[in-house]
Structure formats: C-alpha cells, structure tokens
C-alpha positions in Angstrom: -6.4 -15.9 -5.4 -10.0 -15.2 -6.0 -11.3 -17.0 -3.1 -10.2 -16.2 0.4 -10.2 -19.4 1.6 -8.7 -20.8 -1.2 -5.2 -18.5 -0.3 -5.7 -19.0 3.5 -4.0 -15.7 4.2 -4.7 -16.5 8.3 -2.0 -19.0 9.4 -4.2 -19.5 13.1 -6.7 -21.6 13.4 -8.1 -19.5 16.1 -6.9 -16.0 15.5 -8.1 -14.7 18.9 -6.8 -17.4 21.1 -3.5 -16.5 19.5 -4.2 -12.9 20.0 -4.6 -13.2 23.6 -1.6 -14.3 24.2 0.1 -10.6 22.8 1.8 -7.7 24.6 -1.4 -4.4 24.7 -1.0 -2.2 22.1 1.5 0.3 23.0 -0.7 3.6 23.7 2.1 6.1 24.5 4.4 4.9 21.3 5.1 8.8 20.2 6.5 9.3 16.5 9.9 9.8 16.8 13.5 10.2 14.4 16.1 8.1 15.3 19.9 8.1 14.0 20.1 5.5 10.6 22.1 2.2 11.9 25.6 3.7 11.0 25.8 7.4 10.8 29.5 7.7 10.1 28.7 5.5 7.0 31.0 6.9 3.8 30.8 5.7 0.3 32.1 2.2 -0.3 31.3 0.8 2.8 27.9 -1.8 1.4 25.8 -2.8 4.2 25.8 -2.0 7.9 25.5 -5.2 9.2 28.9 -6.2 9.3 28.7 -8.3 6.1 26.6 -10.7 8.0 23.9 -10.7 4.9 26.7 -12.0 2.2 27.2 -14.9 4.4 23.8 -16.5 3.4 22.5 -18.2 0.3 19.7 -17.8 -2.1 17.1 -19.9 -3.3 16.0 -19.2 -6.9 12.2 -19.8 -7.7 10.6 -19.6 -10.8 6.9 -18.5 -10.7 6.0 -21.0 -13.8 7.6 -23.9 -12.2 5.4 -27.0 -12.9 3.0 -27.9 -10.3 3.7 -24.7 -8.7 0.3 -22.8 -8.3 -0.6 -18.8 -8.9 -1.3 -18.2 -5.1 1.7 -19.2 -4.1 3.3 -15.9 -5.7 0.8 -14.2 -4.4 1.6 -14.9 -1.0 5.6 -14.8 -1.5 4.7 -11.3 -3.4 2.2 -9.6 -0.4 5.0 -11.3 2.2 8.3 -9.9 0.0 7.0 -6.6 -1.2 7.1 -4.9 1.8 6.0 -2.3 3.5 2.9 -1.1 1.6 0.9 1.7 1.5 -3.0 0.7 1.5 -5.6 2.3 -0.7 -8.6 2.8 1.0 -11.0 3.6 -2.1 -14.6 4.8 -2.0 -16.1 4.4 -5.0 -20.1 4.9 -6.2 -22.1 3.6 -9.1 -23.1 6.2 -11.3 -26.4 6.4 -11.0 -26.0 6.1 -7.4 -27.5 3.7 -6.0 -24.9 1.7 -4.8 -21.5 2.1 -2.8 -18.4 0.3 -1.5 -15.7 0.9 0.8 -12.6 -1.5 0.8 -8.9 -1.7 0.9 -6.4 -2.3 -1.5 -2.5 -3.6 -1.3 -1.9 -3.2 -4.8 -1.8 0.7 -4.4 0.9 3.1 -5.2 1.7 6.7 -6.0 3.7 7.2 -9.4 3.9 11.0 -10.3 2.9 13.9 -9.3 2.1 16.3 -12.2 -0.4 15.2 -13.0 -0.9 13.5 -10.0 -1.4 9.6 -10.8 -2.3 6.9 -8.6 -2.2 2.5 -9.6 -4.3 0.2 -7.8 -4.6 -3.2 -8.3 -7.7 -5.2 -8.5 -7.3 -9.3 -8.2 -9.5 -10.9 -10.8 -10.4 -10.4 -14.0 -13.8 -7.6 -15.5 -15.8 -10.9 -15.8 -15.5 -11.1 -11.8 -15.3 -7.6 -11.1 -16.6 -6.8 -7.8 -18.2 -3.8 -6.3 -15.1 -1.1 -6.5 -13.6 -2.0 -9.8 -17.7 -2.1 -11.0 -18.3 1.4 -9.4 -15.2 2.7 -10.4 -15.5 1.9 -14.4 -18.8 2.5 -14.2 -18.7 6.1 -13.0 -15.1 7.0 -14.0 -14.3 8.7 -10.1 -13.2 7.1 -6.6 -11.7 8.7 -3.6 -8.3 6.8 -2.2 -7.9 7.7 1.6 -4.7 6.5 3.9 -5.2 4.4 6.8 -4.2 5.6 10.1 -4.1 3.6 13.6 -7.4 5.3 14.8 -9.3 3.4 12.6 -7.4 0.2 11.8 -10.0 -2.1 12.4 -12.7 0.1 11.2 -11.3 0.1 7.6 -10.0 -3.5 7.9 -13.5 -4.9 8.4 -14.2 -3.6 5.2 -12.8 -6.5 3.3 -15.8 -8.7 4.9 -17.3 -10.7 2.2 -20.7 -9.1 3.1 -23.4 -9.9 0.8 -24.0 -7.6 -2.7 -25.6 -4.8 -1.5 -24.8 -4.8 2.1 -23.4 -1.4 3.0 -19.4 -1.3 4.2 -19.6 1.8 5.4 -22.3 0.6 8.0 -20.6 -2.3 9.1 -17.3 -0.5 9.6 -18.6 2.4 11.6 -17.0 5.0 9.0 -18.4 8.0 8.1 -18.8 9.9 4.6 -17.7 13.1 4.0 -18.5 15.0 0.8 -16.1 15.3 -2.0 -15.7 18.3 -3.8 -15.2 17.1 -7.8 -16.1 13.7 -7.4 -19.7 11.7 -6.6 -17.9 9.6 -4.1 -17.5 10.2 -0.1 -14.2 10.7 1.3 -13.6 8.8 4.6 -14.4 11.8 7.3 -11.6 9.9 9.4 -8.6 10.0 7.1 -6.2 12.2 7.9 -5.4 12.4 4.0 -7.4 11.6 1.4 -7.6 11.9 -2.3 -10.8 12.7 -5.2 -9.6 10.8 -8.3 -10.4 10.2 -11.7 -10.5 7.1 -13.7 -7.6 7.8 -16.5 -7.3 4.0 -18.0 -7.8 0.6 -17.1 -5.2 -3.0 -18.5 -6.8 -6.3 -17.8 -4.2 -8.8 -16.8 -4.3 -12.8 -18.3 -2.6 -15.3 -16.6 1.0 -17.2 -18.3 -0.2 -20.5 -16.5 -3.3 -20.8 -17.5 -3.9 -19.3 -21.0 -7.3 -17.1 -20.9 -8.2 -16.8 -17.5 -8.0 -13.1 -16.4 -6.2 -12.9 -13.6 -6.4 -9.0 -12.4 -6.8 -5.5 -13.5 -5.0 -2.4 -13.0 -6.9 1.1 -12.4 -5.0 4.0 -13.0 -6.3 7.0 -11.4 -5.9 11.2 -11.5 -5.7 13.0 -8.3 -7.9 16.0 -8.7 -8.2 16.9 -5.1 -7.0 16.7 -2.1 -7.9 16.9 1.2 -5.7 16.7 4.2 -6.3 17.2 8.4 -5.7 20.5 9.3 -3.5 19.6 12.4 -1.6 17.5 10.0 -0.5 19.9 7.3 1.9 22.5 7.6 1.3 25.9 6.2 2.5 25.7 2.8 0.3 23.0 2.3 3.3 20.7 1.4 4.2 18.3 4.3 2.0 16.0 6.4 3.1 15.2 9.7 3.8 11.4 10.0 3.0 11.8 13.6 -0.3 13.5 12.9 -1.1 10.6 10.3 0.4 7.9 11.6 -0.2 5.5 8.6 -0.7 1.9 9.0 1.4 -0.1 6.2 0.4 -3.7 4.9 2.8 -6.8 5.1 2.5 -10.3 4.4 -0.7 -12.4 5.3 -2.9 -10.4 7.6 -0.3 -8.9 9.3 0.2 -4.7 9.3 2.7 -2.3 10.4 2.8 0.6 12.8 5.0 3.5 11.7 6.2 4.9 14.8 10.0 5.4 13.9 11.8 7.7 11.5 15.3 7.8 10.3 16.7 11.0 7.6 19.5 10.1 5.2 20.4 13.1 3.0 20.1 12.3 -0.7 24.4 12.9 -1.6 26.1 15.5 -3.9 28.6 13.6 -6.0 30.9 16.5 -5.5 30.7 16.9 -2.3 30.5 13.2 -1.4 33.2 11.5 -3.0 35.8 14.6 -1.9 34.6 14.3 1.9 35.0 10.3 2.2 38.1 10.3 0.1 36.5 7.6 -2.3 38.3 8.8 -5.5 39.1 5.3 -6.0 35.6 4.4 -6.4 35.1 6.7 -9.0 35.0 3.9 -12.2 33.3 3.8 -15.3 30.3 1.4 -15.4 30.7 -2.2 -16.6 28.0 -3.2 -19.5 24.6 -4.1 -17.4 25.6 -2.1 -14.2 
C-alpha cells in the first residue's frame, strides 16, 4: 500500500484511450432534490427494492486469510466504503520552509464541539511523508473540500513529485491566508477548515508483526471559512449546489453530487401511531 504501483489502483492500461471513449461531462447538471425511491414507505416495510437484495448470497472474507495480502483490503475497503468525503489538507513545516498540498480518503468529521476532524495517513512515522511531517512538525493544517471546479487541480496533487517540488505550483492552486494557523487555505474551496494537531496513534500491522502500517491525525477545527454565495445568513448551512463536493470511491474513480433526496429523521410517537405498526413495537432480543 506504500507504493502506487504496487496497489495498481488504475485498472486501464491506457487511461486516456479509455477516456475517450466517454459521454462529455455534463455542464448543465443543476443540483436538484428528488423524491427517496418509495415515499409512501411506513415502518416495517425493509427495503425498497422489492426484496430483490435477500435473494443473493454473501461471500465471507477474512482479511488475515493465508496468502491473502494487505492491499487487497485496501482496495475492497476504498471500493466498499463508499462515498467519501476527501481531505484536501495544507500543511507547512514549522520553520517554514517547506509545504504540501495533497488529498486524503481516510478523512472524516466526528463531533462538532469541539469541532474534531480524523485523517488517515498510509504508512508508518518511519515513512512519513511531506503532510504527516509538516503536520507533527508544526502542530496546524488546513483541510479544504473539493468541489468540481477544481477536480483535477487538487487531484494532480497526489503526483509523486520529487521532495521539495511545490504542489501547489503544479496544480495551479492558489494560497489564501489563514487566520490562526501558518498554513494556506485553498483560495478555491468553497469550505475550508484551520485545524490543530490534537493527537496522533500509529498503526502496526496483524500480518506482519512490526511493520507500521498507517497513522491517524486527529485534528481541532479552530476556524472556518466558507464562500460567501454558499453560506446562508446564519452562518449554519452550505449550499450543496454552491459547493458541489466531489466524493471518492473505489480505485481512481470519484463522484459528482448532483442529486438530493430528504427523509425526515421519525418521532416514535408519531410514527408508529400513523403506519399502524403497534405490532412492531417488541422488546429487543440480546445482541439487537
């Protein structure tokens, strides 16, 4: 998982032959909100496909399955795991002399007073490259969403560019100053965040006993900063259609976010006397 050619995320052998071949991007795809699948759903229906989905089979796999190797979960993982927000982190050295732009998978939200942010870093401290470095080094980073108007910009900067060579040159990105921490927001993101360096765990792997295999970052929000055509006036809500976020899948494929669906989150009162379900109403088994 270290090496990129070693977990051969590209399944082409020529990428832009393959490309070619593809419907244009759609330029006139406009945000909108849909009805869910089944509105006149009620409690105690399951899914709303019928019960087409209990009509297949599983396969169980056990990641520590002899002869079975770590990339291989990493793939199934990225490819099950789905969709994902991306962490576009800026980070600098503290004496600044150095900086690095890239993007993350392993990135994630998980409260919001304070506000705390996880990203995952493949590899172990002995291999830590440029981000993780700048980031433990200085204690500060700046996470920014990626929209469509700069897909490829902030995808280039995964190149495997020589130490020292800048990312935000290569991708055409522009700095904008932060406002608690050392390191540049990304001027283009429609949302971004300044974040401190709360604590770091170091990851070893259960095949091979010693070798480090990644390292998770968690981060404070201390600011943030958000397009002023894309927040509302209580400072509460971005726009999806505004930010139009970009989500990872499996490989090196991504996802546009061009449809919307709102479910209500149900009163048990309310619910279970509306759809009649008072036979549903049981006491849990052990384990459920």
């Amino acid at each position: 998982m270290d090496s990129e050619k070693h977990v051969q995320r590209n399944p082409h052998p020529d990428f832009k032959s393959v490309e070619a071949t593809r419907p244009d991007w759609i330029e006139d795809d406009k945000w909108v909100f849909t009805k869910t699948r089944k509105p006149d759903w009620k409690l105690g229906d399951g899914p709303n496909d019928g019960g087409e989905c209990l009509k297949k089979e599983h396969v169980e796999i056990d990641p520590y399955a002899e002869g079975r190797p770590a990339v291989s979960n990493y793939k199934l993982l990225i490819s099950g795991i789905i969709p994902r927000p991306v962490g576009f982190c800026s980070t600098r050295s503290k004496d600044g002399q150095s900086t690095n732009l890239a993007p993350f998978s392993y990135f994630q939200v998980i409260n919001h007073d304070p506000p705390v942010f996880t990203v995952g870093y493949a590899g172990g401290f002995d291999k830590a490259k440029d981000s993780l470095r700048n980031l433990t080094d200085s204690g500060e980073c700046t996470l920014n969403i990626i929209s469509e108007h700069y897909i490829e910009a902030a995808n280039s900067t995964s190149i495997n560019a020589p130490y020292g060579v800048s990312e935000w040159a290569l991708s055409g990105l522009h700095p904008a100053k932060s406002s608690v921490v050392k390191a540049d927001r990304v001027k283009e993101a429609v949302f971004s965040v300044e974040g401190k360096l709360m604590e770091t765990r170091e990851f070893e792997s259960r095949a091979t006993p010693g070798k480090k295999t990644g390292v998770l970052a968690i981060i404070e929000g201390v600011r943030f900063w958000a397009r002023e055509d894309a927040i509302n006036e209580d400072r509460n809500l971005i726009d999806p259609a505004v930010l139009r976020p970009m989500a990872r899948l499996g490989g090196i494929t991504y996802g546009r976010m061009h449809e919307g669906i709102e479910i209500p989150r149900p009163d048990f009162q309310e619910k279970t006397k509306h759809d009649h379900a008072e036979n549903l109403i049981k006491p849990k088994l052990e384990g459920q």
